[in-house]
C-alpha positions in Angstrom: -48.1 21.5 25.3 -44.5 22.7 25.3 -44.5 26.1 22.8 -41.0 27.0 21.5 -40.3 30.6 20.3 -37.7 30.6 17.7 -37.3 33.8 15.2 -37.4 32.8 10.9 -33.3 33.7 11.3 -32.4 31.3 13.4 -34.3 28.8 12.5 -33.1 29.1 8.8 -29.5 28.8 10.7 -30.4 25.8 12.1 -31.4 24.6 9.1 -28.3 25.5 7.1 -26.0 24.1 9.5 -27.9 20.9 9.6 -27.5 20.7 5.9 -23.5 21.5 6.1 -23.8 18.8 8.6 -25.5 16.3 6.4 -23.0 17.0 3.5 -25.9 18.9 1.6 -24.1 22.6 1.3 -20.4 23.1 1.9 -18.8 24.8 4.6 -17.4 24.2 7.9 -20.1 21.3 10.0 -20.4 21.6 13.7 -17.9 19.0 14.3 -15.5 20.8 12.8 -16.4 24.3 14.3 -15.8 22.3 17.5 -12.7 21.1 17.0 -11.3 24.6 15.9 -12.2 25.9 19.1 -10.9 23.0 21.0 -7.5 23.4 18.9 -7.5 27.4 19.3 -8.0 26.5 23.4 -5.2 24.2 23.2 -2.9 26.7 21.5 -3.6 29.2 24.1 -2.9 27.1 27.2 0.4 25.6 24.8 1.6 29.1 24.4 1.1 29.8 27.9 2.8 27.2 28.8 5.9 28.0 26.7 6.0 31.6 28.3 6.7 30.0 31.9 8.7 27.9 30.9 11.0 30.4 29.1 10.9 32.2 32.2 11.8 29.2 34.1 15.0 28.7 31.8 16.1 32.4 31.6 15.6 32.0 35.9 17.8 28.8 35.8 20.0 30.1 33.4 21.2 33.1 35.6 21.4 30.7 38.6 24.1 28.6 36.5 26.1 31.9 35.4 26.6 32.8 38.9 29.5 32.3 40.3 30.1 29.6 42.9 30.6 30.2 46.7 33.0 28.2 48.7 
């Protein structure tokens, strides 16, 4: 037989969040706890993102400003 130690405050989490899951008591469900996170991961890697490529333009940008060598 498999025992499973869980302590009385957890398992009333787990029971809240299955009843926000369900539709029972409001607030935010797991799927939407997940997404958050997924979205906030996103926004990091977009801002990220941005920040090289602003560096990439200023970069560029300098290249085109100098002047040409025949």
């Amino acid at each position: 037989m498999l025992r499973f130690r869980a302590s009385p405050t957890s398992l009333r989490k787990w029971v809240r969040q299955g009843e926000v899951d369900e539709g029972r008591r409001p607030a935010k469900t797991t799927e939407d706890i997940a997404e958050i996170k997924a979205l906030k991961k996103e926004v990091t890697e977009l801002r990220r993102a941005n920040e090289i490529l602003k560096s990439a333009s200023a970069f560029f940008a300098a290249e085109l400003d100098r002047p040409l060598r025949y």
